[in-house]
C-alpha positions in Angstrom: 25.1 -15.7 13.8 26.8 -13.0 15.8 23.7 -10.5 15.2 21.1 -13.2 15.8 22.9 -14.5 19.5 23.3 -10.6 20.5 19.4 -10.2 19.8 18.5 -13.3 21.8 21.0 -12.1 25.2 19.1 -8.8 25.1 15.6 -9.3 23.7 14.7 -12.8 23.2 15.7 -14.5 26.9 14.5 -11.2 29.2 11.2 -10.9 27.0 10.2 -14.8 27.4 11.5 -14.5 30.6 8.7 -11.7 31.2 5.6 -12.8 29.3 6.2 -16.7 31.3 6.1 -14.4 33.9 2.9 -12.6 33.1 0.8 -15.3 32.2 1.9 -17.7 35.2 1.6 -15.0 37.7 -1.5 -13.2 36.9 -3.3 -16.5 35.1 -4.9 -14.5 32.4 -4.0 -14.3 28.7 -2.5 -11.4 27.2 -6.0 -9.3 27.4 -6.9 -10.4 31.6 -3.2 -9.8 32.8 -3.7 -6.2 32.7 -6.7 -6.5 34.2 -5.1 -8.7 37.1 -2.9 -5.9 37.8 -5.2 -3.4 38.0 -4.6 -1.7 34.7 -7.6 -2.0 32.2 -6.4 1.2 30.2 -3.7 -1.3 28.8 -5.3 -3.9 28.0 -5.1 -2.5 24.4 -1.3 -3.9 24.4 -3.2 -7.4 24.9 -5.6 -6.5 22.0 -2.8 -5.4 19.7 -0.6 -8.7 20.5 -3.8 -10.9 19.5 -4.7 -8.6 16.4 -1.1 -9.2 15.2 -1.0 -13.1 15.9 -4.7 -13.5 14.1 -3.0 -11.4 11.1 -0.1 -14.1 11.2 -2.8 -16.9 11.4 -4.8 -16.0 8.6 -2.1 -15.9 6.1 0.2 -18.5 8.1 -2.4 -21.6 7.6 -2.1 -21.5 3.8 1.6 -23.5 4.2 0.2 -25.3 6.0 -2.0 -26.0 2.8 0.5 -26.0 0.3 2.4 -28.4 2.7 -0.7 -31.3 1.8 -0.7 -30.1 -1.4 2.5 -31.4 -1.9 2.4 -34.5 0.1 -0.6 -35.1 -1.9 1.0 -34.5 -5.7 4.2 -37.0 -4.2 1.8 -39.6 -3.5 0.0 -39.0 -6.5 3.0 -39.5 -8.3 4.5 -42.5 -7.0 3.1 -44.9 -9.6 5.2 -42.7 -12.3 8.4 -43.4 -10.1 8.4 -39.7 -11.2 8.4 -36.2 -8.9 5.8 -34.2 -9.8 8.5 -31.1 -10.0 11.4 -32.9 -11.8 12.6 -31.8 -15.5 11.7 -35.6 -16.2 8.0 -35.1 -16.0 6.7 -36.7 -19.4 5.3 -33.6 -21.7 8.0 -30.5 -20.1 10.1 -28.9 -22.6 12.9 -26.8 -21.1 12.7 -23.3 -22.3 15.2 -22.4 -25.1 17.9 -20.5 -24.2 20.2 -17.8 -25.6 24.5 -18.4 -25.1 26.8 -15.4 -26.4 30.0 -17.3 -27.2 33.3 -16.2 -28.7 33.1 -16.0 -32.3 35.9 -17.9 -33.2 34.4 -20.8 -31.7 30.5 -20.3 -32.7 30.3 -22.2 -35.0 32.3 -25.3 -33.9 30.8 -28.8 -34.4 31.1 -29.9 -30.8 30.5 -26.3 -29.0 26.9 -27.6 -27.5 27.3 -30.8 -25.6 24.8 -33.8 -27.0 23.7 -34.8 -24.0 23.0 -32.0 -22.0 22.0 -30.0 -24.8 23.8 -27.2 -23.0 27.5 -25.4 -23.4 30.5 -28.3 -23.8 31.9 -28.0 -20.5 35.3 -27.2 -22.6 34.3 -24.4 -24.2 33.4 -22.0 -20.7 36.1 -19.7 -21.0 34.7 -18.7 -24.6 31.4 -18.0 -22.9 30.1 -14.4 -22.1 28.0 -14.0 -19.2 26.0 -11.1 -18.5 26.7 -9.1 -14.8 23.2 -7.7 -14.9 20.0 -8.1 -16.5 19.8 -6.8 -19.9 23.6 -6.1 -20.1 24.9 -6.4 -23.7 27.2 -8.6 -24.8 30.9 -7.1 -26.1 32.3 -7.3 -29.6 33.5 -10.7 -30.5 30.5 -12.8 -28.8 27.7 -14.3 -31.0 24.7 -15.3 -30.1 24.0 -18.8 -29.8 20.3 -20.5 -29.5 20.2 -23.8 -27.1 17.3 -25.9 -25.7 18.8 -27.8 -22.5 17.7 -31.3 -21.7 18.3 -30.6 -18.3 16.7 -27.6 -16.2 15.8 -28.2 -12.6 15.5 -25.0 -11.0 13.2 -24.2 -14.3 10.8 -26.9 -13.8 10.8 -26.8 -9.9 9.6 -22.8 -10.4 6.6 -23.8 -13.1 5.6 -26.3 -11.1 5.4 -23.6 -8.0 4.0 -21.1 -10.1 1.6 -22.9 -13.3 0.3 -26.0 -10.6 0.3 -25.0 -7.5 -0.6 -21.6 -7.5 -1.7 -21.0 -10.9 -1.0 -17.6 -10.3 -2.3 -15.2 -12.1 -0.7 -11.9 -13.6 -1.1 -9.7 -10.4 -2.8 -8.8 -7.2 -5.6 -6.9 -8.7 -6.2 -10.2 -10.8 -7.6 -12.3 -8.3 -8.9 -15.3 -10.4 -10.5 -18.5 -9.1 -9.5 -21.2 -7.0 -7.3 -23.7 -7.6 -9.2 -26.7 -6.7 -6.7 -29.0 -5.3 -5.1 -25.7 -3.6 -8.7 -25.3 -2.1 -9.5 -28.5 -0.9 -5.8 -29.0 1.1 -6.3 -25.5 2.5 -9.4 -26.8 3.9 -8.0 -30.0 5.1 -5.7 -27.9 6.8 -7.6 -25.6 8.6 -9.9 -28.7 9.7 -6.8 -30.0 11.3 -6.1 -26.9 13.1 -9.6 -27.1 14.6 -9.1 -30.7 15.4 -6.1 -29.2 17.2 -7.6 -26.4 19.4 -10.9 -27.5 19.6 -9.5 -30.0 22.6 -8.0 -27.5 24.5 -4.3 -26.8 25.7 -4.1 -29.7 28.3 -5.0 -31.8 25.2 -3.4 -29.7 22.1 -0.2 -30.2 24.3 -0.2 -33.7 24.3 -0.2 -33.1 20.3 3.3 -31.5 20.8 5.3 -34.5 21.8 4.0 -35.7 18.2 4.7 -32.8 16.4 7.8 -31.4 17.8 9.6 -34.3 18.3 8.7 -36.0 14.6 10.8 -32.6 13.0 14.3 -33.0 15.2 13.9 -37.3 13.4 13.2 -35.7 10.0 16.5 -33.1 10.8 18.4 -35.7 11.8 18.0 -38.3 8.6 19.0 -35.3 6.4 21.3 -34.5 7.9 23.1 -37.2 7.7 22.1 -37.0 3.4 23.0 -33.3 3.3 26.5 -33.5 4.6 27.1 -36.6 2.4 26.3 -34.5 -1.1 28.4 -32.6 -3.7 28.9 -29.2 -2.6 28.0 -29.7 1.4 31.0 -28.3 2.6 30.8 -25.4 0.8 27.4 -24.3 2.4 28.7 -25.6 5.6 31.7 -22.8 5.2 29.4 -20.2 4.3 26.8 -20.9 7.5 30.0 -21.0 10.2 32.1 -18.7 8.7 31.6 -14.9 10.0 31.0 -12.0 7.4 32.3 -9.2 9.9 31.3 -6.4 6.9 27.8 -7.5 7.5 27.5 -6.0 11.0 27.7 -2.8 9.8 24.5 -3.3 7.8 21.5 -2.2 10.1 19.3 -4.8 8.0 21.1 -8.0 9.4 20.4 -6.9 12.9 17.1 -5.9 12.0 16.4 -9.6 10.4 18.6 -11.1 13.3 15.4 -9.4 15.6 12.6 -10.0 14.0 13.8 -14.0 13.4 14.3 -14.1 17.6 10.7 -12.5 18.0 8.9 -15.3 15.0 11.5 -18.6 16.6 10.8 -17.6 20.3 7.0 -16.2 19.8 7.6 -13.4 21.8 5.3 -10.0 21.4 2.2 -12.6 19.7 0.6 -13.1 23.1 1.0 -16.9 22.7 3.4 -17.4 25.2 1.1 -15.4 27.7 -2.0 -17.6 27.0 -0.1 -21.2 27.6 2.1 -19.9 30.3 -1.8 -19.1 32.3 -2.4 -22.8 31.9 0.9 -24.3 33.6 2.0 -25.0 37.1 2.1 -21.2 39.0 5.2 -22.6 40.9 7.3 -23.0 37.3 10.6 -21.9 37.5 10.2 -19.2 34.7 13.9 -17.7 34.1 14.9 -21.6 34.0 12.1 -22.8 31.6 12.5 -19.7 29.4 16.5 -20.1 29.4 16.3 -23.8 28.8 13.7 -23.0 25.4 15.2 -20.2 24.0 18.3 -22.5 24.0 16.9 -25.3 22.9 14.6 -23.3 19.9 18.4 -21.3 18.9 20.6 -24.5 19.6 17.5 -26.5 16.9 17.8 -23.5 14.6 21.8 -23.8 14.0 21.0 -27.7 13.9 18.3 -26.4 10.8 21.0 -24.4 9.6 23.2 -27.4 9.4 20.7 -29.1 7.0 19.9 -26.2 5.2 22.9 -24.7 3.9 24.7 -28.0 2.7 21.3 -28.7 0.6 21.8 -25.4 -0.5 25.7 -26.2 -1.4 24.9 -29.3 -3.3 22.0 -27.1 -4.8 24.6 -24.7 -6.1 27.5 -27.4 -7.1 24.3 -29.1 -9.2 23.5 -25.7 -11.2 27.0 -25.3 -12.1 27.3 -28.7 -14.1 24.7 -27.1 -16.0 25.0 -24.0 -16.6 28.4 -22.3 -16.6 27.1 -18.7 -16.1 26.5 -20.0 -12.1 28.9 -18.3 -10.1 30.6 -20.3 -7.4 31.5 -19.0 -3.8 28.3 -16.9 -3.0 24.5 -18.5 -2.9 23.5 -15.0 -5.0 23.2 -17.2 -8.0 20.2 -19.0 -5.9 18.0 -15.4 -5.6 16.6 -16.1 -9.1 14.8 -19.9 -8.3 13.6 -18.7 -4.7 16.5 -18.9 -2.3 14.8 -17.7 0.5 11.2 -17.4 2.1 8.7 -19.3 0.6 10.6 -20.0 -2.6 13.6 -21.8 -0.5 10.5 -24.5 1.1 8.5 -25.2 -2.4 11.4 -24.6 -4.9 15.0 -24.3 -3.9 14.7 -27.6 -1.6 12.4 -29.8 -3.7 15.2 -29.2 -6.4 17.6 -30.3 -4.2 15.4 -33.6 -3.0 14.6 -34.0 -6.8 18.2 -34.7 -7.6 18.6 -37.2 -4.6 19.1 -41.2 -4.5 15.7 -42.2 -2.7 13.8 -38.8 -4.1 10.2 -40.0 -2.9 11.3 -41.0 0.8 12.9 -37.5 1.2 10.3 -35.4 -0.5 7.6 -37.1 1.8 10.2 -36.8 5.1 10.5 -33.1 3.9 7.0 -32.3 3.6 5.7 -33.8 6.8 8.3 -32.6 8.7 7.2 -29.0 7.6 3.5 -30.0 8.0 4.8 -30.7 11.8 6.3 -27.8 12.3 3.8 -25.3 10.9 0.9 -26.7 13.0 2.5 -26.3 16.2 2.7 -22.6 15.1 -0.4 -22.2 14.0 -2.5 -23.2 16.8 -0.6 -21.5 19.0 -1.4 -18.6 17.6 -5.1 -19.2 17.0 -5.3 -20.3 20.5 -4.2 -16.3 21.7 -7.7 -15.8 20.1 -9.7 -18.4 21.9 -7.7 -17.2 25.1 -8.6 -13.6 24.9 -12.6 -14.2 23.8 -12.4 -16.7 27.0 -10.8 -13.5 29.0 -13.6 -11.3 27.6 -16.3 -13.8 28.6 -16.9 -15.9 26.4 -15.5 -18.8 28.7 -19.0 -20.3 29.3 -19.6 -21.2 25.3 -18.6 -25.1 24.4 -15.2 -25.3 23.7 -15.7 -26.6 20.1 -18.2 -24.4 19.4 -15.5 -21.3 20.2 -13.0 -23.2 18.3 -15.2 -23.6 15.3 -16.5 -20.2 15.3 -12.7 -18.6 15.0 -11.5 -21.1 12.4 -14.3 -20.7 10.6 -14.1 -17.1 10.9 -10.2 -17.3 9.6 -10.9 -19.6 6.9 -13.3 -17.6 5.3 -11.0 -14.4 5.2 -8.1 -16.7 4.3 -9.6 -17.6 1.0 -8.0 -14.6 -0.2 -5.2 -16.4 -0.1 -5.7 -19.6 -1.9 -7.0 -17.8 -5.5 -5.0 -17.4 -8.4 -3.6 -14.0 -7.1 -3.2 -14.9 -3.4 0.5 -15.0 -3.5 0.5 -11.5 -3.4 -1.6 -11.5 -1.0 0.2 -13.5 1.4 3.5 -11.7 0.9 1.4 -8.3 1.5 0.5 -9.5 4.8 4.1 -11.5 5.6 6.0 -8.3 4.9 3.5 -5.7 6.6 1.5 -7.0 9.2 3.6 -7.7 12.0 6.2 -5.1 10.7 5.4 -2.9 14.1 3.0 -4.0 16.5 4.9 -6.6 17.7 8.0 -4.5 19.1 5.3 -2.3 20.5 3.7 -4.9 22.0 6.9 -6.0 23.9 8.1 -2.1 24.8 4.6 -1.6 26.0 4.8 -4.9 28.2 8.1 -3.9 29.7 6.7 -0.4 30.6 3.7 -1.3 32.2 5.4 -4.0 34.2 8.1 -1.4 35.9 7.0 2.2 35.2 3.3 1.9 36.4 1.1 3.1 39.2 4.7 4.3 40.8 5.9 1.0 40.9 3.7 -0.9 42.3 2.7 -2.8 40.0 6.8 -4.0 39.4 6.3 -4.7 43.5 3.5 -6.7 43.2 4.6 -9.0 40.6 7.9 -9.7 42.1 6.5 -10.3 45.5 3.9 -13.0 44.0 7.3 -14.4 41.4 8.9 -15.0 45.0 5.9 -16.3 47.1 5.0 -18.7 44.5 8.2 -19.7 42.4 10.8 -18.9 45.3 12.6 -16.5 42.5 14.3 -12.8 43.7 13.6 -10.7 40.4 16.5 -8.3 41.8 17.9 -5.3 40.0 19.0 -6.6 36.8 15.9 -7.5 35.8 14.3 -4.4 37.1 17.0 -2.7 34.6 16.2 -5.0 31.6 12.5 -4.8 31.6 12.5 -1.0 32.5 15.1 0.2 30.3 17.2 -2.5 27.8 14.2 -4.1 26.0 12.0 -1.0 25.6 14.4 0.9 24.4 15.7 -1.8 21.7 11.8 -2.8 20.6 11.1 0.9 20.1 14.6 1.4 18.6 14.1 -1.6 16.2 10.1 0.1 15.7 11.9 3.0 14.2 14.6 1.6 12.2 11.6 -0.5 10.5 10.0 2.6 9.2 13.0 5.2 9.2 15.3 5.2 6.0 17.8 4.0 4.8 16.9 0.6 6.8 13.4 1.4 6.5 11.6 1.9 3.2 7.5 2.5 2.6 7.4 0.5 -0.4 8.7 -2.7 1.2 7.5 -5.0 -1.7 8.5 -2.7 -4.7 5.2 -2.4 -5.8 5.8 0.8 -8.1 8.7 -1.2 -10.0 6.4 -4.8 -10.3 5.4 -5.9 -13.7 3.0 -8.8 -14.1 3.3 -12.1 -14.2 4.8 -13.8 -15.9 7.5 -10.6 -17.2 7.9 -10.0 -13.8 7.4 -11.6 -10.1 3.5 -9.8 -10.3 2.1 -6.6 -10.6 1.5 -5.0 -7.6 -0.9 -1.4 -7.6 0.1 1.1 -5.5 -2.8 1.1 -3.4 -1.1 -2.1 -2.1 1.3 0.3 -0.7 -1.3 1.8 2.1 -3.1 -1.1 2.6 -0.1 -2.9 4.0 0.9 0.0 6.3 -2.6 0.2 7.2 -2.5 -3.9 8.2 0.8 -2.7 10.3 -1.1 0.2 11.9 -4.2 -1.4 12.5 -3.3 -3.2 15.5 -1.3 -0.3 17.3 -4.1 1.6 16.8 -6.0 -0.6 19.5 -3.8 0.5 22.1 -5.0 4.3 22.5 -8.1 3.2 21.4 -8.9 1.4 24.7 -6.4 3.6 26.8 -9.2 6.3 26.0 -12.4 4.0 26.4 -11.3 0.7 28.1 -15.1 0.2 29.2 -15.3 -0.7 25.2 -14.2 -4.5 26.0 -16.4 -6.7 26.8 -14.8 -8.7 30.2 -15.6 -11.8 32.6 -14.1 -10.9 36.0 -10.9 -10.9 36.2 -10.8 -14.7 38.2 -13.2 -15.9 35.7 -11.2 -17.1 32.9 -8.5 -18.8 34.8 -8.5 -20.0 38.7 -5.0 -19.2 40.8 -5.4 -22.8 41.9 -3.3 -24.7 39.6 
């Protein structure tokens, strides 16, 4: 936590701060503010910032899909009283398994329990378990087979990987399309469009719905997480500080990048909505009062999370005796984090709970809720900017349509049998950059251009219409502090030994299922070319900013609001 509060003091509050500032002042998404200000060679930052938030959006939506997936196979599965992911499913077999126990006790009657079909609880200090993969087991231990009754975490991860995705062996093994994958990823997008297609005055009335439904969701499981075996252990390891960590340039690094994704900073979003509000906002109160309320909701999260994740842990352990207490390492292997911690590590969890169906559903729309307020932000930078470039006068559904139509189509990728490699090549590339050099390049224009008077300017109009004096501190954080931390965190993303070029191990990847997928090496430069794409567009139109297509800059959004 100490990382992630240090990264939201220096970058996450000023930043907001600024780009509330931007779009209020100047009325203009992320592509007219520069325009506003008399600066069209910039207005490449603008078309960076939406490159990097229609890169998010393309690859972001298909949760969104997996999320009705789900929701649809609970349903589905009500009738059986049954969880579509449980071990209890009629027809799954849990894998057999291998034991290395002492040999003086192999071949006892009562060594493998009768109900578990596991280890006798008794017998775990005769057990050898390995510290690595393919370690070999010492003198004196003999092999012993087993086929559990019990295997959660197994069943949870076929379900993931043999229904859901039906993934197939690599990324160069694209397959077909899932059908039930394909028609909620279409459902989904068609929800989106509902969304945006009524415009921010009406898309924000959606909000109260959908940002207010998750903190009712938080707060009934919370109340169930802390109230499980093993809660307080994952409650100690959330509050309790790890002050060897902070000398691992990675945890600041994540700490970062989590502020920039939980506030939406650098993605333009915050530009384009801020245009639409009252001019006479207080913006250093408004972006003070969010970013506390979006940190104070993620510890709340956090709350929820890690005791699931402790009664996750305490649940593997009564089964298998190689699960090592007092770290959530033993987790890594059934998805602990990303992805793998929504659609395997908690459905586990909700699988093992009194009442399984009401929290699996409370889960899943909760997480629907959330990721639709995300995603139409973001596609919404788009419709902004093609408004800013003239496009303002076309229907509003029409322009809607058009870019989620557009999206869906590229986002098919996504939904075959080998999209999952897919979607992690563009989670783990494509904002990797642009969107600390979005936020350097914002700073610096603000303060350091046309010999200040563009700095002038802005915090004459801040004053005249918010009654705000923008004195010398923030002068010094938006002209010095943040662009030197977003160009500092730029490097240490692509610099070793924090930064690597193979970010997804794709020269060590086997296929699927021996390994997590095989990845080609070509994979390699095609993700560093997704994080260099967009940067690129900043010199680009620096050299020919005549290239964009523009309404005037009073077009797209009156000053009279």
């Amino acid at each position: 936590l100490i990382p992630y509060f240090v990264a939201l003091l220096a970058l996450g509050i000023p930043v907001f701060v600024l780009e509330l500032g931007l779009g209020q002042m100047t009325r203009q998404g992320c592509l007219g503010m520069w325009l506003k200000q008399g600066l069209p060679r910039w207005q490449g930052v603008g078309v960076a910032a939406t490159l990097c938030a229609w890169l998010v959006a393309l690859y972001y939506n298909v949760i969104l899909g997996w999320t009705v997936y789900y929701i649809y196979r609970v349903l589905a599965a009500m009738p059986s009283g049954t969880l579509p992911w449980s071990d209890q499913v009629p027809g799954f077999v849990c894998p057999p398994a291998v034991l290395h126990v002492s040999s003086a006790v192999a071949n006892n009657a009562d060594l493998i329990d009768a109900t578990t079909g596991f280890l006798n609880s008794s017998y775990a200090s005769s057990l050898w378990c390995p510290g690595e993969a393919g370690a070999l087991p010492p003198a004196g231990f003999e092999p012993v087979p087993v086929t559990p009754s019990s295997c959660p975490a197994r069943a949870a991860a076929v379900f993931w990987e043999a229904e859901v995705l039906q993934q197939s062996t690599g990324m160069d093994d694209l397959g077909g399309f899932p059908p039930g994958l394909l028609v909620s990823f279409t459902i989904a997008w068609l929800a989106v469009y509902c969304v945006v297609c009524m415009g921010i005055a009406s898309s924000g009335k959606v909000v109260y719905v959908t940002a207010t439904l998750p903190y009712v969701c938080l707060a009934i499981f919370l109340v169930r997480a802390l109230t499980l075996p093993g809660a307080s252990f994952g409650v100690q390891f959330f509050v309790l500080p790890r002050f060897e960590l902070l000398a691992d340039g990675q945890v600041w690094l994540r700490a970062a990048v989590q502020i920039f994704y939980s506030l939406g900073i650098g993605f333009g979003a915050l530009i384009a909505f801020a245009s639409y509000g009252s001019k006479r906002n207080n913006i250093v109160c408004d972006a003070t009062t969010i970013s506390f309320i979006n940190c104070g909701t993620s510890i709340f999260g956090g709350f929820v999370v890690f005791p699931i994740l402790g009664f996750l842990l305490h649940e593997l352990q009564t089964l298998d005796p190689c699960t090592e207490g007092g770290s959530f390492d033993a987790l890594k292997s059934i998805g602990l984090s990303g992805t793998g911690l929504a659609f395997i590590a908690f459905p586990i969890a909700i699988d093992r709970m009194p009442a399984s169906f009401f929290f699996a559903l409370l889960f899943f729309v909760m997480l629907f809720s959330l990721g639709i307020d995300s995603q139409f932000a973001m596609v919404e930078v788009g419709i902004t900017v093609l408004s800013d470039m003239g496009l303002s006068r076309l229907p509003r559904p029409l322009l809607s349509g058009a870019v989620c139509l557009v999206s869906y189509l590229i986002g098919l990728i996504f939904v075959c049998r080998g999209g999952i490699y897919w979607f992690m090549l563009f989670d783990y590339y494509s904002s990797l950059l642009v969107m600390f050099v979005v936020v350097a390049l914002e700073c610096i224009g603000l303060t350091w251009t046309a010999r200040g008077k563009t700095w002038r300017t802005f915090q004459q109009r801040v004053a005249s219409w918010t009654g705000l004096d923008l004195g010398r501190v923030w002068w010094l954080l938006w002209a010095g502090v943040c662009p030197l931390l977003a160009m500092l965190l730029t490097l240490v993303n692509i610099i070793p030994p924090i930064g690597r070029v193979d970010l997804m191990d794709a020269r060590r990847s086997l296929p699927y299922p021996e390994g997590t997928g095989y990845l080609p090496t070509w994979s390699i430069w095609v993700g560093w070319s997704l994080a260099i794409l967009p940067v690129l567009a900043i010199p680009l139109v620096a050299l020919f900013p005549r290239m964009l297509p523009q309404a005037s800059a009073g077009d797209a959004c009156e000053e009279s609001s």
